[in-house]
N, C-alpha and C positions, 0 to 999 in steps of 0.2 A: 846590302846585308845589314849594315850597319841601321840605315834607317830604319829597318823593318823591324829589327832588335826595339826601337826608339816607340815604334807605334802600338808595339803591342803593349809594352810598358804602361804606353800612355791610358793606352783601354784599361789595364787593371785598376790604376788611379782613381779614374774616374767610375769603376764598376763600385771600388772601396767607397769610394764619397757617397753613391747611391745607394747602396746597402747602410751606410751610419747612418745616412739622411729619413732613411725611411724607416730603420730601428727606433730613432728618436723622436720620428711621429706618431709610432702603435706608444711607444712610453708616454709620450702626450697627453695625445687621447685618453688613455686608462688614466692617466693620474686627473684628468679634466674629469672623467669618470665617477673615478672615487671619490673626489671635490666634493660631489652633492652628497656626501654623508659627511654628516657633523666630526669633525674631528677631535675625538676625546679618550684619555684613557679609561675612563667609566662606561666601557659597554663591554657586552658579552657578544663573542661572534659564535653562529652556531649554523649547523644545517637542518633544512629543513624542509618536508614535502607539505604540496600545494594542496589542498582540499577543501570540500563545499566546509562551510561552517556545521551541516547537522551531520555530514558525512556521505559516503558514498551508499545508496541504497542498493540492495538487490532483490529486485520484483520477481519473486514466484508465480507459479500458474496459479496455486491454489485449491487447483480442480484437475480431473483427468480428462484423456476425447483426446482425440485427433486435432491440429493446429490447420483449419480451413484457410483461414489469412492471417497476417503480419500487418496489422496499420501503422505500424511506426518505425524509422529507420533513426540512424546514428545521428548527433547533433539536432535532431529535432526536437523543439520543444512543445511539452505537453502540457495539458490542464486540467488539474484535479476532474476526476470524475471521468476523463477522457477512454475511450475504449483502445486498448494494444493491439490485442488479439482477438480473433473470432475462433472459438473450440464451437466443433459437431454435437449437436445438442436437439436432433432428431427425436433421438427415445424420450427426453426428460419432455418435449413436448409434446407426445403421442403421449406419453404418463398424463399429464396434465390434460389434455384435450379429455381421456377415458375417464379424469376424475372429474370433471365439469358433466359430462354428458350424465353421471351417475346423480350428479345434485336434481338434474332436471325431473330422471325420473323419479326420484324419492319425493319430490314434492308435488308429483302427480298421484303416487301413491300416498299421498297425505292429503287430496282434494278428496280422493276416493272413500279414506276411513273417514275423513268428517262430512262427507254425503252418506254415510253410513248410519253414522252415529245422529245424523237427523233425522232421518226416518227413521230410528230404534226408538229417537225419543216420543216421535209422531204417534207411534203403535203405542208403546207402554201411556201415552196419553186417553189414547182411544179405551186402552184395556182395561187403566185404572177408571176409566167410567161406566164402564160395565162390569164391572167388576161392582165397585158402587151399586148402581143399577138393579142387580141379581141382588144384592146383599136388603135392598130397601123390600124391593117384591118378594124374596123369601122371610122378610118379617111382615111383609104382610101377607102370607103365609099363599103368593102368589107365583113362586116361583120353588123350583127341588133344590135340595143340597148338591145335589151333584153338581148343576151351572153354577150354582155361585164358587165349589169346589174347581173347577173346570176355569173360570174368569181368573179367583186368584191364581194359580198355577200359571196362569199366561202373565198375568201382571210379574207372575217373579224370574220368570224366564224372560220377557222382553227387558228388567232391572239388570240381568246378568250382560245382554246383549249391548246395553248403553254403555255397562262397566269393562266391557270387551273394549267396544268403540273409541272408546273413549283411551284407554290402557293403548288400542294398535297408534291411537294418533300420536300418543308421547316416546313412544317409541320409536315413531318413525321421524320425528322429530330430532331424539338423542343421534338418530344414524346421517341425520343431515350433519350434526356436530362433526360427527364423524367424518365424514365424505368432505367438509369445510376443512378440518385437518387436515384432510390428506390433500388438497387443491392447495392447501399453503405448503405445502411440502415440497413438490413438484415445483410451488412457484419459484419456491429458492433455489431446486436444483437448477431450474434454468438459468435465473438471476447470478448464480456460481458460475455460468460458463460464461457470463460476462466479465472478461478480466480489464479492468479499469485501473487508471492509473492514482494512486492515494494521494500524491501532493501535485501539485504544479513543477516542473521543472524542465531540465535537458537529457536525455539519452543520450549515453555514454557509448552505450555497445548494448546489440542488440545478440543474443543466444539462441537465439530459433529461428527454422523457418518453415516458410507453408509445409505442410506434410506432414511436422514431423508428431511425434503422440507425446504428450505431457502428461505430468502424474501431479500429485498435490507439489510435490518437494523441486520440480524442476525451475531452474532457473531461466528468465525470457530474457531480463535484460538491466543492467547499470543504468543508474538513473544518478542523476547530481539535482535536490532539490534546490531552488530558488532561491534565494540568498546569499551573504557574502560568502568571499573566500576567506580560508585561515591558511598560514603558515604554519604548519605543526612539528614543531622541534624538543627537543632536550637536554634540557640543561644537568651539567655535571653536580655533583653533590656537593661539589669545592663552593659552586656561585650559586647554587640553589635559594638560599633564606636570602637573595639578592632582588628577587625576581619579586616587582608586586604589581598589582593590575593597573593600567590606564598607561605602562612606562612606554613611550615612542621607542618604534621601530622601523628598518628600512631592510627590504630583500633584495637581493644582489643577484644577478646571471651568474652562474658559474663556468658560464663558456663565454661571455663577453667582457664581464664584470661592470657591466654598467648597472646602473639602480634600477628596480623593474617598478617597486611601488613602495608604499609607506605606511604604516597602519599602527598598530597597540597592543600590548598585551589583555588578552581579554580573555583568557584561563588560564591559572597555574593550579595545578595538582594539589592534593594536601596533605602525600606519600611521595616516598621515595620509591619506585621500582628498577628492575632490568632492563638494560637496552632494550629497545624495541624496532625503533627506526633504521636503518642502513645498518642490516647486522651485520654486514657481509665486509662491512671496513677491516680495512689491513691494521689502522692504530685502534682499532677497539679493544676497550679494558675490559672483561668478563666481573672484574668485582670491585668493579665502579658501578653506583649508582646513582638513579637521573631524574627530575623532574619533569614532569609533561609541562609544556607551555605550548600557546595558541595566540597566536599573534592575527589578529581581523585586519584584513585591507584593505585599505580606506580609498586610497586613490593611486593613478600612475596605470604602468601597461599590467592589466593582470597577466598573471604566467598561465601557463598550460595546466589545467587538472593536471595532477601528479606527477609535476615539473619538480626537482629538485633542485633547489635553490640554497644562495648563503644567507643569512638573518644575521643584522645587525640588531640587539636592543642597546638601547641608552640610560643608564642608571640613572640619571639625571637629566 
């Protein structure tokens, strides 16, 4: 009994030793951790969420129709100009086909009135020579009033018919404008259901899919354009006139506390506003206010879009 008293002892001992042995290595680590930031009392610590430098976009349809296919899924990256979506767009080019087919015939009706208007001029040529003609032989006292009465009357009726001819062809002409108009019209509504992507970047999250029907206002999908990340946090009113652009910064895990990356101030506000960021904190001051600042990162492990993270800057 006795020994057994002795061995169980012994196990606690030694459980004690491993449990201090191993408290004193997570303490290690963390303080090896926090090593890689400069140790000074001239910094500001703050929190701060992860974001593209232009911000997070969100891509509308733009246009309405039924959503035929999805070309693009999460984490994929895209490029300016690139297609998302394919929207149903049957009618807008049956519209367009019916306005093409109308240019054809207007300009066959426009062969028609200037093969018109040639022979009107052919005749009024012929008539004003006979007309002539009657007029010489009725002075020479060889021909009646009535023909030469009878020639001019044609000559002024075939003048009307030129001026007809001539009047159907500019008209048919303004309606080609016209018919050209509406063929660009059409060609936009089509060109609309082409939903293309405006910058180069990554997709975040994708909001639709095959089937569903879009309207101008619907949203497809989170987009993070190309370029750096910033750290976007806020500073208290107290260290605000602290904060000036180019000052070195470092961003911290807030689950591991190791350094994730290192980067600069590269906006401060040039107002004071309301919280905005993590309103939902247990220590937040309602009438406290805060400067926006924007910390770009430079190097190291980037964090997660919209990783919340600690932000060291260094006044100095």
């Amino acid at each position: 009994m006795k020994n057994y008293i002795i061995s169980i002892l012994t196990m606690a001992v030694l459980a004690s030793c491993g449990n201090k042995e191993d408290k004193e290595a997570a303490e290690k680590a963390k303080a090896d951790s926090l090593a890689k930031v400069p140790t000074t009392n001239n910094r500001i610590l703050g929190v701060a969420r992860i974001e593209p430098e232009d911000g997070i976009l969100n891509f509308t349809a733009g246009t309405s129709g039924k959503v035929l296919a999805v070309l693009i899924k999460e984490n994929q990256i895209v490029q300016k100009g690139q297609s998302l979506i394919t929207i149903e767009n049957s009618l807008e080019n049956a519209q367009l086909a019916q306005s093409e087919s109308k240019i054809a015939t207007q300009k066959a009706a426009i062969a028609v009135n200037q093969a018109n208007l040639e022979a009107a001029k052919v005749s009024l040529k012929n008539a004003r020579d006979t007309y002539e003609r009657n007029l010489r032989l009725f002075e020479g006292n060889a021909q009646t009033k009535q023909a030469v009465d009878d020639s001019k009357a044609t000559v002024d009726r075939l003048m009307k018919d030129v001026e007809t001819a001539a009047a159907n062809i500019e008209q048919s002409k303004s309606r080609i404008s016209e018919l050209q108009a509406d063929i660009n019209y059409f060609r936009t509504a089509v060109n609309q259901k082409k939903v293309n992507a405006l910058v180069s970047g990554k997709v975040l999250k994708v909001a639709i899919k095959t089937g569903d029907y879009v309207t101008n206002t619907t949203q497809i999908a989170e987009f993070a354009p190309t370029g750096s990340l910033i750290a976007k946090t806020e500073v208290d009113e107290l260290y605000a006139e602290k904060i000036q652009l180019g000052q070195k910064a470092f961003i911290i895990s807030q689950t591991t506390g190791d350094t994730l990356a290192n980067g600069s101030v590269s906006y401060a506000a040039d107002y004071l506003k309301q919280k905005s960021l993590f309103k939902d904190q247990s220590t937040e001051q309602e009438d406290r206010r805060v400067r926006d600042v924007s910390i770009r990162l430079e190097s190291g492990k980037m964090p997660l879009i919209g990783s919340r993270v600690d932000c060291v800057i260094l006044l100095k």
